[in-house]
ZADO-1210 file (C-alpha; in nm, 4 decimals, padded with zeros to 6 digits):
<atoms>
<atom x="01.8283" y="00.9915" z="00.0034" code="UNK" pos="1"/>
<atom x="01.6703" y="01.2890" z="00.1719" code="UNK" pos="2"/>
<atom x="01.2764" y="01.3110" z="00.2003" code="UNK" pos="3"/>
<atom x="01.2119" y="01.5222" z="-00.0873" code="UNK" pos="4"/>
<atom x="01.3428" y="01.2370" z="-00.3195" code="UNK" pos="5"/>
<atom x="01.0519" y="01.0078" z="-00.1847" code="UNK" pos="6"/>
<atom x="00.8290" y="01.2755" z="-00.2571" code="UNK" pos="7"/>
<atom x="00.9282" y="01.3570" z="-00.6251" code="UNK" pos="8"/>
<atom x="00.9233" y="00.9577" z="-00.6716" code="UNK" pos="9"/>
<atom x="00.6433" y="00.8485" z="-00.5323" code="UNK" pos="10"/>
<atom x="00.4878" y="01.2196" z="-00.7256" code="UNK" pos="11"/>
<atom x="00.5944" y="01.0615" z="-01.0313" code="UNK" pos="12"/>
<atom x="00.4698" y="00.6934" z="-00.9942" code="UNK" pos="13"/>
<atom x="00.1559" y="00.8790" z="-00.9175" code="UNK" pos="14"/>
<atom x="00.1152" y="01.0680" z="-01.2218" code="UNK" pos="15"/>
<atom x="00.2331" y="00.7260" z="-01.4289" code="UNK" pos="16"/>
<atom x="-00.0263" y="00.5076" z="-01.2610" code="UNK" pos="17"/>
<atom x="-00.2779" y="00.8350" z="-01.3737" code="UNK" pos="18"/>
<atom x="-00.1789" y="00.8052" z="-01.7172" code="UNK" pos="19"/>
<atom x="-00.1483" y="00.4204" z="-01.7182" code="UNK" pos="20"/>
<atom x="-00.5546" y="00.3905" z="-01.6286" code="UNK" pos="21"/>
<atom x="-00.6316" y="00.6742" z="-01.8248" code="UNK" pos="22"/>
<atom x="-00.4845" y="00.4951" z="-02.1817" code="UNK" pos="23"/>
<atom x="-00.5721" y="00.1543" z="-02.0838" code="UNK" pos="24"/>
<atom x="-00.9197" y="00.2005" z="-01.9135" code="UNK" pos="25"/>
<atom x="-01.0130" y="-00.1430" z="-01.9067" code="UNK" pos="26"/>
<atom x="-00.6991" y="-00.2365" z="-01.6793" code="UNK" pos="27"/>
<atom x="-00.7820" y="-00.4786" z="-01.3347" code="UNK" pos="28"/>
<atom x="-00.6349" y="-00.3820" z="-01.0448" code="UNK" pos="29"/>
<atom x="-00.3912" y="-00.6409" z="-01.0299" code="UNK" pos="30"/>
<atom x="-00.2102" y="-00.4899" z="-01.3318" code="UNK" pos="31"/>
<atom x="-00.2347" y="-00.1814" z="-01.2206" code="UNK" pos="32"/>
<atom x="-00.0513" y="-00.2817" z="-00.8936" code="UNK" pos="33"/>
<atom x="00.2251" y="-00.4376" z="-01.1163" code="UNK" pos="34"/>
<atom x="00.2630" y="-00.1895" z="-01.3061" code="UNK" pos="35"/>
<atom x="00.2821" y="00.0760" z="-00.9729" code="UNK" pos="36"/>
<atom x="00.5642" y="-00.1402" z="-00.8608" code="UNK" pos="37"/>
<atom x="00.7064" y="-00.1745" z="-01.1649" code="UNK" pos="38"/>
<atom x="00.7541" y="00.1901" z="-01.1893" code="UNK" pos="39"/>
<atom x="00.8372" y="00.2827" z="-00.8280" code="UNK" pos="40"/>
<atom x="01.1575" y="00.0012" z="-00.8826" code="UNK" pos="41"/>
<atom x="01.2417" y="00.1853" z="-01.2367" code="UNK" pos="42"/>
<atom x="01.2243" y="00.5219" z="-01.0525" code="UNK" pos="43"/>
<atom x="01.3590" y="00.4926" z="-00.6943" code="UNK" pos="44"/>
<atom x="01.6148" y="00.1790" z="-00.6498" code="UNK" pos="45"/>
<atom x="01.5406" y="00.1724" z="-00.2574" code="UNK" pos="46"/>
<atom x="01.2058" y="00.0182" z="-00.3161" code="UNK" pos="47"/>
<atom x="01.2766" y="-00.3610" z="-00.4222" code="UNK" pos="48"/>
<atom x="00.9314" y="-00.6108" z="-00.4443" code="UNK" pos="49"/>
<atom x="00.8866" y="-00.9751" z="-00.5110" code="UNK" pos="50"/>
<atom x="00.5493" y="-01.0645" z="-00.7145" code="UNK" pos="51"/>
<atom x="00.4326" y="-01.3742" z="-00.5170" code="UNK" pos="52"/>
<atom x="00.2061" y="-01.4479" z="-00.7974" code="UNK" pos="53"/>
<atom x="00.5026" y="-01.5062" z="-01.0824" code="UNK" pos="54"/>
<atom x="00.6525" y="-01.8034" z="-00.8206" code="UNK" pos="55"/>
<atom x="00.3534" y="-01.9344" z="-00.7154" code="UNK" pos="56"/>
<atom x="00.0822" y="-01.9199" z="-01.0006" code="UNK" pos="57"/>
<atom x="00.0925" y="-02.2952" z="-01.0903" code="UNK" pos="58"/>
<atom x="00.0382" y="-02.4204" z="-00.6861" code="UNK" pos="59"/>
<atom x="-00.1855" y="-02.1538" z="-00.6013" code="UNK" pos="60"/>
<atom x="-00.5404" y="-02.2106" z="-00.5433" code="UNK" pos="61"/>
<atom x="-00.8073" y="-02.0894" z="-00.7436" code="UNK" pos="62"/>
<atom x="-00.8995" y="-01.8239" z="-00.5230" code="UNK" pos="63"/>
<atom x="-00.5704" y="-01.6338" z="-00.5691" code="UNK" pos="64"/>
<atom x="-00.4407" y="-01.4205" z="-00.2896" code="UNK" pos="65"/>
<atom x="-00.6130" y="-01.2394" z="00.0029" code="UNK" pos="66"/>
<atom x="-00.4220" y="-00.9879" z="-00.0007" code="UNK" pos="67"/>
<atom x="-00.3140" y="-00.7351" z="-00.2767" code="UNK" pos="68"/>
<atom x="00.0236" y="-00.6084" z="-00.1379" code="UNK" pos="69"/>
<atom x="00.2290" y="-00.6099" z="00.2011" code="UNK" pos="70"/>
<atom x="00.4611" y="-00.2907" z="00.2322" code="UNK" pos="71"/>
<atom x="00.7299" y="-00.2516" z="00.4773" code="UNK" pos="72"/>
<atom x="00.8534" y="00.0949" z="00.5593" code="UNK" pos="73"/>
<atom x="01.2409" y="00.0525" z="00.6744" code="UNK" pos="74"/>
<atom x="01.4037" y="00.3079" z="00.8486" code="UNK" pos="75"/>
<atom x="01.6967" y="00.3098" z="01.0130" code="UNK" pos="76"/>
<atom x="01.5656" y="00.2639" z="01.3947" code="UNK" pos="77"/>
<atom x="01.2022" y="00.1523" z="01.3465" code="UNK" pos="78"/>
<atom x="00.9975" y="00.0146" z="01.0542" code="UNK" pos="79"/>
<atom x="00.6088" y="-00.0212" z="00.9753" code="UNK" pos="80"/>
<atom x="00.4743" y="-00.2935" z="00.7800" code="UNK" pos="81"/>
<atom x="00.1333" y="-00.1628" z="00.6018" code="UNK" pos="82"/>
<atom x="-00.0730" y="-00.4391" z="00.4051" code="UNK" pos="83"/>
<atom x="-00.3594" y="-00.2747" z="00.1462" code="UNK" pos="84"/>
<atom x="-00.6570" y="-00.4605" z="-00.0378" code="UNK" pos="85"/>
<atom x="-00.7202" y="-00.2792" z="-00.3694" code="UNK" pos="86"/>
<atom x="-00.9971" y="-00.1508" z="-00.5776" code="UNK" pos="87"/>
<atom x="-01.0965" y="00.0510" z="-00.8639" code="UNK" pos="88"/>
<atom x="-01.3260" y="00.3044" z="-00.8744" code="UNK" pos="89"/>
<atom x="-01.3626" y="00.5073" z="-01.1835" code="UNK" pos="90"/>
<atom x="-01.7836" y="00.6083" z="-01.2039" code="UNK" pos="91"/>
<atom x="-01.9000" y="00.8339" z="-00.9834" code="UNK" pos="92"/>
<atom x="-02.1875" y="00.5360" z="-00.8333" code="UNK" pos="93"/>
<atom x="-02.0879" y="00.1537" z="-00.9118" code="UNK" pos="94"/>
<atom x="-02.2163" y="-00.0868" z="-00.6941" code="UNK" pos="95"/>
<atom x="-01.9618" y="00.0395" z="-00.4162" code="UNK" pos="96"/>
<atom x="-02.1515" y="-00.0607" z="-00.1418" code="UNK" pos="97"/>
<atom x="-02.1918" y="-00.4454" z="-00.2507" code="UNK" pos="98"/>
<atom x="-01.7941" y="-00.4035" z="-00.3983" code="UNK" pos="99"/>
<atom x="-01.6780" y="-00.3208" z="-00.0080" code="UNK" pos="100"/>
<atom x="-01.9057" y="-00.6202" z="00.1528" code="UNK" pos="101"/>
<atom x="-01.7164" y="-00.8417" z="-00.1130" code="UNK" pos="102"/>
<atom x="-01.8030" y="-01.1486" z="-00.1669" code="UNK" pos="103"/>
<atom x="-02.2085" y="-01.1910" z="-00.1465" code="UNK" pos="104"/>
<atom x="-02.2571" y="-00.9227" z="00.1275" code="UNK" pos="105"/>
<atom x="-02.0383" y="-01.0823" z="00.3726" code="UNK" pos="106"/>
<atom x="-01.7219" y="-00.9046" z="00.3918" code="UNK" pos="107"/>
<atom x="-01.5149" y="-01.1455" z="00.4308" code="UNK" pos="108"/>
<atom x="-01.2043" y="-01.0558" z="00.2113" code="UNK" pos="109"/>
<atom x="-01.2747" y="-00.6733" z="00.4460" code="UNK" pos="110"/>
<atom x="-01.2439" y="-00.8900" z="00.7549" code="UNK" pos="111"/>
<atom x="-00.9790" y="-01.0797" z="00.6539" code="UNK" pos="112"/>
<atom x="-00.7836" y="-00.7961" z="00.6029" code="UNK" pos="113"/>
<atom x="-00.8602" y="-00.6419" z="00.8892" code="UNK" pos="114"/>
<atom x="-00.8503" y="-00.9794" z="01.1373" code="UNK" pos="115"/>
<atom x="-00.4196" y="-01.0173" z="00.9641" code="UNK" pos="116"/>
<atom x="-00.3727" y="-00.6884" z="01.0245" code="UNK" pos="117"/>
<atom x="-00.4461" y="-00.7146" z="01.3953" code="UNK" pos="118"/>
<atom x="-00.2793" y="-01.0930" z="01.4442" code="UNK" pos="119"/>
<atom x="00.0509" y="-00.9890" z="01.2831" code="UNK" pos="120"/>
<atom x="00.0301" y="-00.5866" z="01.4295" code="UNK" pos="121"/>
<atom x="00.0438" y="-00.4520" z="01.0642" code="UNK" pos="122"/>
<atom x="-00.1887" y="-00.1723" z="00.9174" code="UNK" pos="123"/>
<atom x="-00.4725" y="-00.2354" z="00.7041" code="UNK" pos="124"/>
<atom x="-00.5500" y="00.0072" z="00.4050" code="UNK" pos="125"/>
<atom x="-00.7610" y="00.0347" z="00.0921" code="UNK" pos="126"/>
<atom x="-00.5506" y="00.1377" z="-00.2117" code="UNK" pos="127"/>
<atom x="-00.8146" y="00.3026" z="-00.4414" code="UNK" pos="128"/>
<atom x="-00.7120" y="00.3511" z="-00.8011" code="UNK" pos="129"/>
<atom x="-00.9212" y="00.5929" z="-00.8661" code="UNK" pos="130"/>
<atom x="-00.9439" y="00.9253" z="-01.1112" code="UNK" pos="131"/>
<atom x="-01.0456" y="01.2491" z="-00.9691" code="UNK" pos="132"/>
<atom x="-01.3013" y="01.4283" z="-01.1785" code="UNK" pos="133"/>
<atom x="-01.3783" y="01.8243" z="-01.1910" code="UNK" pos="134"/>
<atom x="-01.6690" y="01.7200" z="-00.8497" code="UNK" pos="135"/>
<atom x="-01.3837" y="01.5539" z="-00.6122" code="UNK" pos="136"/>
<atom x="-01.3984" y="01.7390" z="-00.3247" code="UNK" pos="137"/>
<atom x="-01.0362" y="01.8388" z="-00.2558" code="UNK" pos="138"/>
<atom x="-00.8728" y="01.6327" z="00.0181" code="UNK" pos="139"/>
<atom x="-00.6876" y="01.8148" z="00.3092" code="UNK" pos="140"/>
<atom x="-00.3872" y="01.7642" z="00.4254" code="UNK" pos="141"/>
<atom x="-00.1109" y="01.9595" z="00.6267" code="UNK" pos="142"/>
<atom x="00.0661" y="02.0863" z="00.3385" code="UNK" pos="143"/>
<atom x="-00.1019" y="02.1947" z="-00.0166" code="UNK" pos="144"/>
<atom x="00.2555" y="02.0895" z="-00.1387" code="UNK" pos="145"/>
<atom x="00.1758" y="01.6621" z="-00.1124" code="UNK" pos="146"/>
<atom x="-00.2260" y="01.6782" z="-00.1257" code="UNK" pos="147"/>
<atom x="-00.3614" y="02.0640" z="-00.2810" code="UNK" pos="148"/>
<atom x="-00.3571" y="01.9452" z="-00.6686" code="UNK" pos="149"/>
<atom x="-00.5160" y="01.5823" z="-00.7298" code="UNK" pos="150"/>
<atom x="-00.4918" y="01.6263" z="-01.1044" code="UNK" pos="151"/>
<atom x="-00.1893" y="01.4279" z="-01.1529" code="UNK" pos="152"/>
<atom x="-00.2666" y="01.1223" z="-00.8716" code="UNK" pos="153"/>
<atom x="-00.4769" y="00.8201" z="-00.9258" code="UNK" pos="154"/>
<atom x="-00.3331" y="00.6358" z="-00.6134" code="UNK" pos="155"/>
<atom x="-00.5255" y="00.6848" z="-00.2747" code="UNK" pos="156"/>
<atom x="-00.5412" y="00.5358" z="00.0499" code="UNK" pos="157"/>
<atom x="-00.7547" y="00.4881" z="00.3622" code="UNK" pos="158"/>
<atom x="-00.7576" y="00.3058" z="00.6248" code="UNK" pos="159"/>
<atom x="-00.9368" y="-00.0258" z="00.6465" code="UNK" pos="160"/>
<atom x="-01.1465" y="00.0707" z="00.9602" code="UNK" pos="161"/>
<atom x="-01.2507" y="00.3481" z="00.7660" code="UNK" pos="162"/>
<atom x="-01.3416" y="00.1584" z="00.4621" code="UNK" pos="163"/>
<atom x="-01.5614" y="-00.0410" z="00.7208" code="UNK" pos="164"/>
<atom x="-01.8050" y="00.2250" z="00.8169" code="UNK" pos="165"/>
<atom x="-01.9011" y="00.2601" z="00.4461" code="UNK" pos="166"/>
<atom x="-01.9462" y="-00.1185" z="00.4476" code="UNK" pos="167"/>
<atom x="-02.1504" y="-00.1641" z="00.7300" code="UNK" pos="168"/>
<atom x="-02.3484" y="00.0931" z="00.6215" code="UNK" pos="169"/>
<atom x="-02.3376" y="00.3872" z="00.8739" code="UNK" pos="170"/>
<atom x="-02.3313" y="00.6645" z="00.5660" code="UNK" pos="171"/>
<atom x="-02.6088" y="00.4550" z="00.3867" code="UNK" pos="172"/>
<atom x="-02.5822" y="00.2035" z="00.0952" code="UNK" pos="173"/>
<atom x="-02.5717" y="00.5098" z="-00.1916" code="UNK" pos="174"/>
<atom x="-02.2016" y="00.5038" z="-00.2084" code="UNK" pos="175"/>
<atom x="-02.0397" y="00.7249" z="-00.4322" code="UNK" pos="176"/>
<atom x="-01.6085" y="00.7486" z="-00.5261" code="UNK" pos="177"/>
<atom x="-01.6215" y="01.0848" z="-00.3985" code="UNK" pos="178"/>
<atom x="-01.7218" y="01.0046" z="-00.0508" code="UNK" pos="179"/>
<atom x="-01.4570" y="00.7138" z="-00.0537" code="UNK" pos="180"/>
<atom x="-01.2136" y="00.9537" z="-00.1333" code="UNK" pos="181"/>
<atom x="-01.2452" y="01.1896" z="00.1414" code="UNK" pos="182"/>
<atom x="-01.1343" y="00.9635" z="00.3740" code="UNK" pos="183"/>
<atom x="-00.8552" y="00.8561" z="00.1487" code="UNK" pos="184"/>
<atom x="-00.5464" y="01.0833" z="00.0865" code="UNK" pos="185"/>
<atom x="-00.2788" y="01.0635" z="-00.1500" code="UNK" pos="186"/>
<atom x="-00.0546" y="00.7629" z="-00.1511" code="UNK" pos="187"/>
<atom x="00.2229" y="01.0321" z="-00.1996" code="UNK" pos="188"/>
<atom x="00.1038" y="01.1784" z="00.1351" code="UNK" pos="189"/>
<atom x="00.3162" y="00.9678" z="00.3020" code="UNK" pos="190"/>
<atom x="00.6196" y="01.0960" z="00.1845" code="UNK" pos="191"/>
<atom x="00.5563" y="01.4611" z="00.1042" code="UNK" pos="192"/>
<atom x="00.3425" y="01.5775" z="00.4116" code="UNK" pos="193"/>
<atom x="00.5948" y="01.8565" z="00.5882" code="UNK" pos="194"/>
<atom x="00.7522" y="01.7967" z="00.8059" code="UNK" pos="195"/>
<atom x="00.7194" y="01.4703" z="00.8192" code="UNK" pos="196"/>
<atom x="01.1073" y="01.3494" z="00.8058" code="UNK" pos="197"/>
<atom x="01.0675" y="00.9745" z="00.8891" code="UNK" pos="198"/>
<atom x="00.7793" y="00.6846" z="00.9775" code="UNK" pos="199"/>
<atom x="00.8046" y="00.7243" z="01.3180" code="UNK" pos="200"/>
<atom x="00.5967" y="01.0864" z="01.2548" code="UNK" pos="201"/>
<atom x="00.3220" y="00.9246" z="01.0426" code="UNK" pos="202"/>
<atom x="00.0698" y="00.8765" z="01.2434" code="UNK" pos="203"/>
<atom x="00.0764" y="01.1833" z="01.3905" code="UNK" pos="204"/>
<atom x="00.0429" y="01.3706" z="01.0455" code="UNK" pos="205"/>
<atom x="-00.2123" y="01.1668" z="00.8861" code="UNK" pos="206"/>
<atom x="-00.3837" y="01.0501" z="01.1927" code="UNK" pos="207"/>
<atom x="-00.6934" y="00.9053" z="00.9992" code="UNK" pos="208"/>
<atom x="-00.4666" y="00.6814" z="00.7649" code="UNK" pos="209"/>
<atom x="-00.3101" y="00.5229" z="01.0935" code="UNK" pos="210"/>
<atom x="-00.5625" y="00.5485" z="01.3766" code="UNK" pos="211"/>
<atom x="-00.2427" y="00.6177" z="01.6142" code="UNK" pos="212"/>
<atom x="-00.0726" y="00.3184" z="01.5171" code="UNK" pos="213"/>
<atom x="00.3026" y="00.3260" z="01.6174" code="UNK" pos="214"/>
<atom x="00.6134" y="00.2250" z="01.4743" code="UNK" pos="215"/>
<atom x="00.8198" y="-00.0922" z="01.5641" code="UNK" pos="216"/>
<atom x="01.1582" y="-00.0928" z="01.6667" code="UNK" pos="217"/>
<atom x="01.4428" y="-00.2355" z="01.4530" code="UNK" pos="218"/>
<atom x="01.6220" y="-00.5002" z="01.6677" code="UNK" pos="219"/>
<atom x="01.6505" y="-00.3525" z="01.9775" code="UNK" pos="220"/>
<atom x="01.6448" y="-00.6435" z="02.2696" code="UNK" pos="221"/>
<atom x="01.2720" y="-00.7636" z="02.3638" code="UNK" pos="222"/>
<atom x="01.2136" y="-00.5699" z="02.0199" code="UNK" pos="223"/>
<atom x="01.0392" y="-00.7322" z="01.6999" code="UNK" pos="224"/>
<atom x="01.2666" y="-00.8273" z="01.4863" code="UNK" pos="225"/>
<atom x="01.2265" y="-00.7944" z="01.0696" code="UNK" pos="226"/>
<atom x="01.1220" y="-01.0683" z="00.9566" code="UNK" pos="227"/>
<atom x="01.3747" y="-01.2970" z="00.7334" code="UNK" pos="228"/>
<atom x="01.1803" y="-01.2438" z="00.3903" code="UNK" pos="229"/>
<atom x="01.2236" y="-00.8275" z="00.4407" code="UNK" pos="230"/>
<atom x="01.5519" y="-00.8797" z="00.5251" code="UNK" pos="231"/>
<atom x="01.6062" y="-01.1078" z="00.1944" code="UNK" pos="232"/>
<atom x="01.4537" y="-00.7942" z="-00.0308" code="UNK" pos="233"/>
<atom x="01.6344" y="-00.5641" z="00.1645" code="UNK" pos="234"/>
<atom x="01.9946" y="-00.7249" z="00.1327" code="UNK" pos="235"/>
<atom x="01.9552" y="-00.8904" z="-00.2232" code="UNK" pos="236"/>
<atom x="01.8263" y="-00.8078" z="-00.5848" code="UNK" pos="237"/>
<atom x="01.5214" y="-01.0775" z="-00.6087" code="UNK" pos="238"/>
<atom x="01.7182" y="-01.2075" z="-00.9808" code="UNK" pos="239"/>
<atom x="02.0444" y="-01.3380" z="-00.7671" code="UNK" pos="240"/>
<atom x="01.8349" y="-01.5771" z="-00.5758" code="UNK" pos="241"/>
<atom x="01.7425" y="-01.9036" z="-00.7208" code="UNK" pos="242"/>
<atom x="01.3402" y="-01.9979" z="-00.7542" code="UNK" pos="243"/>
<atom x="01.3719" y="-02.2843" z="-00.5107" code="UNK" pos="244"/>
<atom x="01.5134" y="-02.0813" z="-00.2319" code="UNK" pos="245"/>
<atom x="01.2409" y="-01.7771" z="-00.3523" code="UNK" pos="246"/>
<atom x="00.9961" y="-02.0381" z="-00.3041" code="UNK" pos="247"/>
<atom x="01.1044" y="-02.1732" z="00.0236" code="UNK" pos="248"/>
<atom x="01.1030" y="-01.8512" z="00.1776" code="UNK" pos="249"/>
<atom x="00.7820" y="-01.7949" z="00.0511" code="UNK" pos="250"/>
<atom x="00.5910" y="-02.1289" z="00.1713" code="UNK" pos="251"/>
<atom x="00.8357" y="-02.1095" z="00.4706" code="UNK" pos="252"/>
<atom x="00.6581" y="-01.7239" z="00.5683" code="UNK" pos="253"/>
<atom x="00.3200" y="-01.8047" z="00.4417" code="UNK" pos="254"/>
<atom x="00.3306" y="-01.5156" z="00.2041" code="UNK" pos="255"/>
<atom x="00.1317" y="-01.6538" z="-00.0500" code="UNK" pos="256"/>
<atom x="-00.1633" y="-01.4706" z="00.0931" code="UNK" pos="257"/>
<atom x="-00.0187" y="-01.1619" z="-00.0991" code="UNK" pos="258"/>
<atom x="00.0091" y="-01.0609" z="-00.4693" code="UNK" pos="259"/>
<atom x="00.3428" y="-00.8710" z="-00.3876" code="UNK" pos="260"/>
<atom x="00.5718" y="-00.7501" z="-00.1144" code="UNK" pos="261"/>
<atom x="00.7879" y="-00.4422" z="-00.1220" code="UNK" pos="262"/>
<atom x="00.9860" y="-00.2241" z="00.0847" code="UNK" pos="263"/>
<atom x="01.0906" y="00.0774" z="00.0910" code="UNK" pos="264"/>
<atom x="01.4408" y="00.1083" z="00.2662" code="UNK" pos="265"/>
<atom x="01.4380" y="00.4758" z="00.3926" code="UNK" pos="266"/>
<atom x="01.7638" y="00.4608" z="00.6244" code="UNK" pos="267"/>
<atom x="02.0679" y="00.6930" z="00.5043" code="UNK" pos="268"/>
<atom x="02.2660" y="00.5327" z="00.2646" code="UNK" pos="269"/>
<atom x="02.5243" y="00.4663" z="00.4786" code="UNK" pos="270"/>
<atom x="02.3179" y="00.2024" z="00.6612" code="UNK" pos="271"/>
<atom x="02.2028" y="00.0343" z="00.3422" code="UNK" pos="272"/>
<atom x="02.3300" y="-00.3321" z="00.3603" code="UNK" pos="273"/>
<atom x="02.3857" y="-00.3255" z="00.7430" code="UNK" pos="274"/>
<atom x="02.0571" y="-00.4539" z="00.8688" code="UNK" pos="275"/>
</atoms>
């Protein structure tokens, strides 16, 4: 699948999460993140996901999961495992500054994120769900093509360091969406942004999403290797495998600190089912 098909797809989950929110305004962000899934699988068959939750809802404890999703980006000689905390933000001013030092000023699901991130050499992002109105200051980007129009996007993302410079306070405790937002871009930045043709050219582009965080290589010697969950989306449809063995991997991984995992395989399709 060339690069323009990630664009138009991940366009077009976009626009669906948009109008999703928009008719169901009272929707958590845990649906929301289903249903974004949900639709990316329908639309583009090189994204696969497992929802943690379904396969572990009766054992888990009654704090849930840390962590909202884990996405790894698969590409043919490299691959870059993102993990994202999300939020909603809908009024212009809601509380945003307690929401980001979450729970009872203390940040600790922020520096959670952040401290997993940095042990397992992942990135850490915010996905805000989040409708532009007619006073979001437009976000920039190389190319007016992925990030000029907003009106048809509420997915966004920044990165977690970011997000804790709001939460710490350094632009004050008056925090508003819009601010939020302009450090955010597009989630479908990451695949329209020309001429971005593969991972390994993300942080370049959208150098305050990764912070010059680098790719890893696939399975070269002395390389990290992908891990044997990502390899089980990657090689099988999720309704072949039996619950016990789901749930072995799982517990066997320690994944239950996330909702959901995805990836996105981006290697030609001649690769597909060789890693």
């Amino acid at each position: 699948m060339k690069n323009c098909n990630f664009c138009s797809a991940t366009k077009a989950i976009s626009l669906d999460v948009k109008n999703f929110m928009e008719n169901v305004p009272d929707v958590k962000e845990e649906s929301i993140t289903d249903y974004l899934v949900w639709r990316w699988r329908e639309l583009d068959k090189r994204f696969k996901y497992i929802n943690i939750s379904l396969f572990t809802r009766q054992q888990e404890a009654t704090t849930g999961a840390d962590f909202e999703l884990e996405l790894w980006l698969i590409e043919e000689n490299f691959h870059l495992p993102l993990i994202f905390q999300a939020k909603k933000f809908i009024k212009q001013h809601d509380s945003y500054f307690a929401k980001l030092n979450y729970p009872d000023k203390t940040q600790r699901q922020l520096e959670k994120l952040l401290s997993h991130a940095q042990t397992n050499r992942k990135v850490p992002f915010y996905v805000f769900y989040s409708i532009p109105d007619t006073e979001t200051r437009r976000i920039s980007c190389r190319s007016t093509i992925c990030c000029g129009n907003l009106s048809n996007t509420a997915v966004f993302i920044a990165n977690a360091n970011k997000v804790k410079e709001f939460a710490d306070g350094k632009y004050g405790k008056q925090v508003s969406k819009n601010k939020l937002l302009e450090i955010s871009k597009p989630f479908h930045c990451m695949f329209c942004c020309s001429p971005i043709q593969s991972i390994t050219k993300f942080s370049h582009y959208l150098p305050l999403l990764f912070s010059g965080v680098k790719p890893h290589k696939n399975e070269q010697k002395g390389q990290q290797q992908l891990p044997e969950y990502v390899r089980m989306l990657l090689d099988h449809n999720i309704s072949e495998i039996n619950k016990e063995e789901i749930l072995n991997v799982i517990d066997r991984n320690k994944l239950r600190v996330f909702r959901v995992i995805g990836v996105y395989d981006m290697r030609p399709a001649s690769k597909i089912g060789t890693a």
